[in-house]
FIRO-279785 format. One record per residue: residue number from 1; residue in three letters; z negated, x negated, y negated of N, C-alpha, C in turn. Coordinates in Angstrom, 2 decimals. Last residue first. Layout:
BEGIN
+------+-------+---------+---------+---------+---------+---------+----------+---------+---------+---------+
! lopa ! pamar !    n.up !  n.east ! n.north !   ca.up ! ca.east ! ca.north !    c.up !  c.east ! c.north !
+------+-------+---------+---------+---------+---------+---------+----------+---------+---------+---------+
!  NUM !   ALA !       Z !       X !       Y !       Z !       X !        Y !       Z !       X !       Y !
...
+------+-------+---------+---------+---------+---------+---------+----------+---------+---------+---------+
//
This chain:
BEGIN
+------+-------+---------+---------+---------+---------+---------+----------+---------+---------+---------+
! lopa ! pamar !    n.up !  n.east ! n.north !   ca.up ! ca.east ! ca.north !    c.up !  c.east ! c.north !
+------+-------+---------+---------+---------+---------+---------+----------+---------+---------+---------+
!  110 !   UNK !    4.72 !    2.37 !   -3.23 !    3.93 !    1.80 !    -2.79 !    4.18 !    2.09 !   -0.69 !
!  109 !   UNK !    8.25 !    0.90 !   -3.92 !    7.19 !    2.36 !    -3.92 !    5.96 !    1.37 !   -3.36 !
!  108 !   UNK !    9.01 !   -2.18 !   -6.12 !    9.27 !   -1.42 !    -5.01 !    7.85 !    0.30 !   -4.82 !
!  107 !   UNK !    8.88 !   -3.76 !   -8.40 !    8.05 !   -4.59 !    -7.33 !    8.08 !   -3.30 !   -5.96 !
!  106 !   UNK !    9.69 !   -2.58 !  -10.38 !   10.62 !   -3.25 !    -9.45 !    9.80 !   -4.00 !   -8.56 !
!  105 !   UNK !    9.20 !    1.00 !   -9.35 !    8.86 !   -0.08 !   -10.22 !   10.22 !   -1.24 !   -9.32 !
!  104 !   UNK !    7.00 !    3.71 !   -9.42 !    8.50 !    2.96 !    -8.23 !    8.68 !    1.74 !  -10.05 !
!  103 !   UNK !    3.95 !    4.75 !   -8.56 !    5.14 !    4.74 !    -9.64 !    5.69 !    3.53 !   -8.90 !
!  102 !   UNK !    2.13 !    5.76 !   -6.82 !    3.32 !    6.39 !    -7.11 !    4.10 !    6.18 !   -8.19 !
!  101 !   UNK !   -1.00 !    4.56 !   -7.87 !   -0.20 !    4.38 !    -7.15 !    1.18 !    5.66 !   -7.25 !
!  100 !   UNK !   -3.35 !    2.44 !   -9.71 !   -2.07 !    3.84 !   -10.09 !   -1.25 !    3.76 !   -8.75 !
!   99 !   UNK !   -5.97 !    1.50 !  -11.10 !   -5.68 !    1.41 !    -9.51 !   -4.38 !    2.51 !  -10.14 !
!   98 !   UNK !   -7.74 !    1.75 !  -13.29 !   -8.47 !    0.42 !   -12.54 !   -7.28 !    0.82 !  -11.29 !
!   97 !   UNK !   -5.82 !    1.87 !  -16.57 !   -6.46 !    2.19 !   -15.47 !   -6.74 !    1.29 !  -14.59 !
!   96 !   UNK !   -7.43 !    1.89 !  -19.80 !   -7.14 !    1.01 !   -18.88 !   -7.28 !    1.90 !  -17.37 !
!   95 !   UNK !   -5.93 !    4.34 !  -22.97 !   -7.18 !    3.99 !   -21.25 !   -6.64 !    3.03 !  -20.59 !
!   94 !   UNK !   -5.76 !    4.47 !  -25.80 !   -5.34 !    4.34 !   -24.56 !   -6.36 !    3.69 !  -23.37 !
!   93 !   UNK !   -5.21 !    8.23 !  -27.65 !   -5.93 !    6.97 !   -27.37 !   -5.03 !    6.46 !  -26.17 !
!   92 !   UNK !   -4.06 !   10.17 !  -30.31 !   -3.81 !    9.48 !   -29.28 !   -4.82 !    8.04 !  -28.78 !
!   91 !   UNK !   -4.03 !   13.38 !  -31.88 !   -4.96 !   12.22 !   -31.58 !   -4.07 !   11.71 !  -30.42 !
!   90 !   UNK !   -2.96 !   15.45 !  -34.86 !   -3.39 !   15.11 !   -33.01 !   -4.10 !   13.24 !  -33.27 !
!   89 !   UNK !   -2.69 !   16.43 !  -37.00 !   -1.77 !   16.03 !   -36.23 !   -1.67 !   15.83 !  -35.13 !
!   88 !   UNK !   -4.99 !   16.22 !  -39.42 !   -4.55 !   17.28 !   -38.53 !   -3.25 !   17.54 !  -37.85 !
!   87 !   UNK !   -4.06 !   13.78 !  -41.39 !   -5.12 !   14.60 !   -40.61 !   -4.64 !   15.91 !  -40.36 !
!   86 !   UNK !   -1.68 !   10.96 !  -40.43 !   -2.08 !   12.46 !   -41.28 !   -3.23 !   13.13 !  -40.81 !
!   85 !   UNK !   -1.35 !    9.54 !  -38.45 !   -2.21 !    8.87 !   -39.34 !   -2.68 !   10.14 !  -40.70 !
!   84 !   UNK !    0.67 !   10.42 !  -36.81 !   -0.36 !   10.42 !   -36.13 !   -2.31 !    9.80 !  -37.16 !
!   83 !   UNK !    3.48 !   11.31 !  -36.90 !    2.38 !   11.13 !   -37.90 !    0.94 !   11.32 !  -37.79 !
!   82 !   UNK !    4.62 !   11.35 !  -34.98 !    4.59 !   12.70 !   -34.91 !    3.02 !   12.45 !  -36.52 !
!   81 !   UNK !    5.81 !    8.55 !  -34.43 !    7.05 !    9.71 !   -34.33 !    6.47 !   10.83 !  -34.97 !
!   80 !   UNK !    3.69 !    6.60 !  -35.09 !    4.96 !    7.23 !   -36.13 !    5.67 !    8.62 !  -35.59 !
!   79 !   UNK !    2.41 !    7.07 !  -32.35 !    1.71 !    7.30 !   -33.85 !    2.31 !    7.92 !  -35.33 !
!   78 !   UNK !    4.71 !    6.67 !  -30.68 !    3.93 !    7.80 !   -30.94 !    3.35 !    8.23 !  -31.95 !
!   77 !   UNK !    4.72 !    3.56 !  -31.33 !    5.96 !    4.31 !   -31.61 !    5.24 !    5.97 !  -31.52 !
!   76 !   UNK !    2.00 !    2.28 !  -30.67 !    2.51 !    2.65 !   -32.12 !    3.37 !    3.73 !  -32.29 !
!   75 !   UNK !    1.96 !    3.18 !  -28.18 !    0.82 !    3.75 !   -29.16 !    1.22 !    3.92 !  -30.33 !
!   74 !   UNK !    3.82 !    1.67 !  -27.14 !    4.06 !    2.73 !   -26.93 !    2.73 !    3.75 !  -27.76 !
!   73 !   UNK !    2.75 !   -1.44 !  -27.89 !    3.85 !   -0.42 !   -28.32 !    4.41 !    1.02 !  -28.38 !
!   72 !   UNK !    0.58 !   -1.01 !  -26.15 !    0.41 !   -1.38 !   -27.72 !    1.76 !   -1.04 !  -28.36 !
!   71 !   UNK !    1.81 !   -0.80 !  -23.48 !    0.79 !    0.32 !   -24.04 !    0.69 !    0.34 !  -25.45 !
!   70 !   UNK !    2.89 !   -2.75 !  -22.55 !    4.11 !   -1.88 !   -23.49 !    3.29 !   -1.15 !  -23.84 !
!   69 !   UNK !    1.72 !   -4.28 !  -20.63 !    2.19 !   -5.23 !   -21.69 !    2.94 !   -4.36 !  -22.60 !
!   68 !   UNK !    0.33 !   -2.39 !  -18.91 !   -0.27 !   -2.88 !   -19.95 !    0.05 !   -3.23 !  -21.17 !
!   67 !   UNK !    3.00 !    0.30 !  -18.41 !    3.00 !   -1.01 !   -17.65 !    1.81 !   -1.64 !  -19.21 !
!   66 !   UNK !    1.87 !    3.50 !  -18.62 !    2.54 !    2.42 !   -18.37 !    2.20 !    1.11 !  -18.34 !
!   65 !   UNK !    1.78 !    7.01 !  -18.25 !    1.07 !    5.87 !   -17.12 !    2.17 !    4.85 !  -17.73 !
!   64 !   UNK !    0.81 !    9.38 !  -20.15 !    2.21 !    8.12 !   -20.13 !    1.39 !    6.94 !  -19.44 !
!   63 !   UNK !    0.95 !   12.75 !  -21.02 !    0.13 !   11.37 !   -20.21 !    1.41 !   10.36 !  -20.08 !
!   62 !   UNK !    0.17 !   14.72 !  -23.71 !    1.06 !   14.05 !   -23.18 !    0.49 !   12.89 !  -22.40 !
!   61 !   UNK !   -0.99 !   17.74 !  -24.18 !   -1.63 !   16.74 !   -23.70 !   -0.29 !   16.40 !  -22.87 !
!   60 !   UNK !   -0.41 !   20.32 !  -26.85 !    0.08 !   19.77 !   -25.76 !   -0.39 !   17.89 !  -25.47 !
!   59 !   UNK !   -2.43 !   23.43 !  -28.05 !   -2.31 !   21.81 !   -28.16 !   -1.63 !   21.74 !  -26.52 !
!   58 !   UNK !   -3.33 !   26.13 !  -29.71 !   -3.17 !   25.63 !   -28.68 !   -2.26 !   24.01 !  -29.25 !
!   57 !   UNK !   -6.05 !   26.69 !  -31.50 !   -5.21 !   26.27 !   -31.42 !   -4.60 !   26.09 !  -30.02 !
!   56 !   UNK !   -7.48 !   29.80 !  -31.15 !   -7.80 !   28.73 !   -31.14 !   -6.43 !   27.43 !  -30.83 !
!   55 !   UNK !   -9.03 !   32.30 !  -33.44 !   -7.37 !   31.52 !   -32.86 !   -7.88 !   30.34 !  -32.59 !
!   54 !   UNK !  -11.50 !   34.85 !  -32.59 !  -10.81 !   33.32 !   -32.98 !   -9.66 !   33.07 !  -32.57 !
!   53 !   UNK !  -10.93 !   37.99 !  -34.14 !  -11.04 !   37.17 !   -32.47 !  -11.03 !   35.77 !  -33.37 !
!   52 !   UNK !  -10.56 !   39.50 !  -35.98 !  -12.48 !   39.32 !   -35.47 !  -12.16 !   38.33 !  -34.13 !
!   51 !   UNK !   -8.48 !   39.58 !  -36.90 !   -9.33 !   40.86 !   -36.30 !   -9.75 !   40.30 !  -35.20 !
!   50 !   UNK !   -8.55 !   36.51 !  -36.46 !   -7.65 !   37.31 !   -36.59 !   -7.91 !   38.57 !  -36.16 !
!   49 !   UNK !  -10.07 !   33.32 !  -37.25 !  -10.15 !   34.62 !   -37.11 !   -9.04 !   35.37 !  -37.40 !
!   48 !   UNK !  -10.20 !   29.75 !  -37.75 !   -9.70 !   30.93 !   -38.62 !   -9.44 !   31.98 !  -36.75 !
!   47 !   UNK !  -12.86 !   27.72 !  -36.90 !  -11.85 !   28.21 !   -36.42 !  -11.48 !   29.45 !  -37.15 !
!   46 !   UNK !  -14.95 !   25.69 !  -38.44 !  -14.66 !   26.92 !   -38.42 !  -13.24 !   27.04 !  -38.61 !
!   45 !   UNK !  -15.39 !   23.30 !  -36.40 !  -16.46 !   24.22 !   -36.55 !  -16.07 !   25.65 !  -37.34 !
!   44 !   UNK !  -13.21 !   22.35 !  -34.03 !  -13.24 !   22.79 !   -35.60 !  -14.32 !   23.40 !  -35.02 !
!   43 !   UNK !  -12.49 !   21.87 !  -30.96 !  -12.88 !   21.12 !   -31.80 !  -13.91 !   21.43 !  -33.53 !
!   42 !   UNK !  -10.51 !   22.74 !  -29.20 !  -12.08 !   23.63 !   -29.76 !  -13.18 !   22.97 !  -30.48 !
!   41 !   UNK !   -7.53 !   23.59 !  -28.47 !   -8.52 !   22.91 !   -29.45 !   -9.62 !   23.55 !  -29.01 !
!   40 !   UNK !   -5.96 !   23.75 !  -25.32 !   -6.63 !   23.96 !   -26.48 !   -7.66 !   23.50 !  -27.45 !
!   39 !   UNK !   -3.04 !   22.61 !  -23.42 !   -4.43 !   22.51 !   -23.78 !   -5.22 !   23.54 !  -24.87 !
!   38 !   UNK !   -0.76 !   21.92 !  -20.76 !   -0.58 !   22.72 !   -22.20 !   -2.65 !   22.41 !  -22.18 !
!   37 !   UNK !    0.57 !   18.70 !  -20.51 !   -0.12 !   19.33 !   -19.87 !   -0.48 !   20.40 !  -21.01 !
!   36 !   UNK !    3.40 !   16.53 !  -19.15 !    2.91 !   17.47 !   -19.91 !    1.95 !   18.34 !  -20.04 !
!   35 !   UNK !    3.70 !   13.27 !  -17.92 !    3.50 !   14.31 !   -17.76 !    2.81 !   15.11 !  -19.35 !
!   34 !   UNK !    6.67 !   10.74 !  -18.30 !    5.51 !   11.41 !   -19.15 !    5.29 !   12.76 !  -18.20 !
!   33 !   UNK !    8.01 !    7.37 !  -18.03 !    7.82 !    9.19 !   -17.89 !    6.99 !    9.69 !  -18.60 !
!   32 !   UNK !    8.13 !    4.55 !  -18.60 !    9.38 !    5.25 !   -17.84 !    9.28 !    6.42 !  -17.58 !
!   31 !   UNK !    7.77 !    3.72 !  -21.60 !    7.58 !    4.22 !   -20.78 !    8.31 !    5.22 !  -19.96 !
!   30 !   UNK !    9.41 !    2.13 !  -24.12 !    9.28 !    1.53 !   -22.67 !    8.48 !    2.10 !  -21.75 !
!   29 !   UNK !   10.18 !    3.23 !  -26.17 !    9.17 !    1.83 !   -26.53 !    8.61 !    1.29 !  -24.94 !
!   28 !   UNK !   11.44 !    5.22 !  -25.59 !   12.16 !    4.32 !   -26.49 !   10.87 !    3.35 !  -26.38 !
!   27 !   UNK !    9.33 !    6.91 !  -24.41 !   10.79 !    6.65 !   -23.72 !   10.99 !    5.46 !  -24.00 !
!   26 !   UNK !    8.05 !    7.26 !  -27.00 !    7.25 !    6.67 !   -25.82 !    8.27 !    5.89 !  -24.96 !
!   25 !   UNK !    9.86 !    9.28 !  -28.28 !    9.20 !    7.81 !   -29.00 !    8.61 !    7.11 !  -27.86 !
!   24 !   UNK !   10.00 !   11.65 !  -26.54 !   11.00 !   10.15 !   -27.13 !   11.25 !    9.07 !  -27.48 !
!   23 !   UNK !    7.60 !   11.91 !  -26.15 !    7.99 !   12.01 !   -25.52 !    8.98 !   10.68 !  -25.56 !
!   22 !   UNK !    7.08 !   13.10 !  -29.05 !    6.08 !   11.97 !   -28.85 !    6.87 !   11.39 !  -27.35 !
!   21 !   UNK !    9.05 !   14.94 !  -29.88 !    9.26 !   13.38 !   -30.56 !    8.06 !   12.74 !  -29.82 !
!   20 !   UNK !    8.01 !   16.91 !  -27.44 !    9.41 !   15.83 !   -27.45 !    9.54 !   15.10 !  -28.04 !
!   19 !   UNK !    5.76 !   17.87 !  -28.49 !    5.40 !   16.78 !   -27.19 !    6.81 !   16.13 !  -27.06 !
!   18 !   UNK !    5.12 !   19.73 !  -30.18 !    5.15 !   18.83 !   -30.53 !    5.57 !   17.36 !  -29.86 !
!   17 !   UNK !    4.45 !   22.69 !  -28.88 !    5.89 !   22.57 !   -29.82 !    6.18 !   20.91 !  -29.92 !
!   16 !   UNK !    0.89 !   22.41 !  -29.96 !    1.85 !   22.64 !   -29.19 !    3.30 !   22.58 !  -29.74 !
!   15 !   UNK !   -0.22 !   19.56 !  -31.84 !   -0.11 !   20.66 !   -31.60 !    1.27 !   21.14 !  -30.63 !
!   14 !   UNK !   -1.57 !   16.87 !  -29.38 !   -0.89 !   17.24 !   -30.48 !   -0.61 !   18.85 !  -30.30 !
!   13 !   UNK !   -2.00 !   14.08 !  -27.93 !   -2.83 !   15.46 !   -27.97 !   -1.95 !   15.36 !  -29.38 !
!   12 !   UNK !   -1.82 !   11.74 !  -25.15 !   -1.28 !   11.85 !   -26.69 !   -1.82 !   13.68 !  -27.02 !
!   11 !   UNK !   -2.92 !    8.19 !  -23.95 !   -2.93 !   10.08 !   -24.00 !   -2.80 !   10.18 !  -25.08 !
!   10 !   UNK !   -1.81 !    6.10 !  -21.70 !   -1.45 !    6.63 !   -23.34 !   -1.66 !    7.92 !  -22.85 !
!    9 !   UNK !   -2.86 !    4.26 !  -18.91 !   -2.76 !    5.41 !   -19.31 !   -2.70 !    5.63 !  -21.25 !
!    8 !   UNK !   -2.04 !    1.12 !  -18.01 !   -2.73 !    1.83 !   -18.87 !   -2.15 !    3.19 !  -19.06 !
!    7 !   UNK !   -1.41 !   -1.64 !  -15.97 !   -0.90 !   -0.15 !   -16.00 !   -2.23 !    0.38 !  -17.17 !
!    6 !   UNK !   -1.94 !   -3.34 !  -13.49 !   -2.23 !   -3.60 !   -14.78 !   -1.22 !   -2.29 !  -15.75 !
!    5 !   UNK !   -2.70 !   -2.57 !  -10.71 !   -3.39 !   -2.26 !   -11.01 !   -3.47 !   -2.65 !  -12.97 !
!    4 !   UNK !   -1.03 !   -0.57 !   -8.37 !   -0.84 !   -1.51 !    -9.37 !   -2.38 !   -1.23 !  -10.06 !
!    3 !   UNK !   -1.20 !   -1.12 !   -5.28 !   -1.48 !    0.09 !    -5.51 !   -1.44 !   -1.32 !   -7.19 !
!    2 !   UNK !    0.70 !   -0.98 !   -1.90 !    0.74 !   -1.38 !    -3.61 !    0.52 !   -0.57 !   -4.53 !
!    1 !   UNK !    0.00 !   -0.86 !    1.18 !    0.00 !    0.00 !     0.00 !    0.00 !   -0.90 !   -1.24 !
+------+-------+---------+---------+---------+---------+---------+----------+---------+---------+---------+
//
């Protein structure tokens, strides 16, 4: 089994609608995919009301398993695509993972 282990997870959180320029931008700076995941805010202490219900934002959670040496790039190019430095745009961090297996690479499947 080849299970990689220098690989970092990019999570990208943004409002829904939003996940193709982050998508693109990621593509373009060298990650070979992305999963999509739909989410919601619940962040704000005061969430705007619509006969008496809360709206709560909905938000799309972009995952981008990639190779360590492209994570610092693939943070930036995200950051720009969807103006990640404006407030109220989303958030992106990046995680080290300790083990990824199922990504085909040139070192072959696991």
């Amino acid at each position: 089994m080849n299970i990689k282990t220098d690989y970092d997870l990019v999570i990208t959180i943004v409002n829904k609608g939003w996940s193709e320029p982050v998508i693109t931008a990621a593509r373009d700076a060298g990650a070979p995919g992305a999963t999509v995941l739909n989410g919601r805010g619940a962040g704000a202490a005061n969430m705007p009301k619509l006969f008496g219900i809360t709206i709560e934002p909905e938000k799309e959670i972009i995952l981008n398993a990639v190779p360590r040496a492209v994570s610092a790039a693939v943070l930036k190019a995200v950051t720009g695509a969807v103006a990640l430095c404006e407030p109220g745009t989303g958030i992106a961090m990046v995680m080290p993972l300790s083990g990824l297996v199922g990504v085909f690479d040139e070192a072959g499947p696991c």
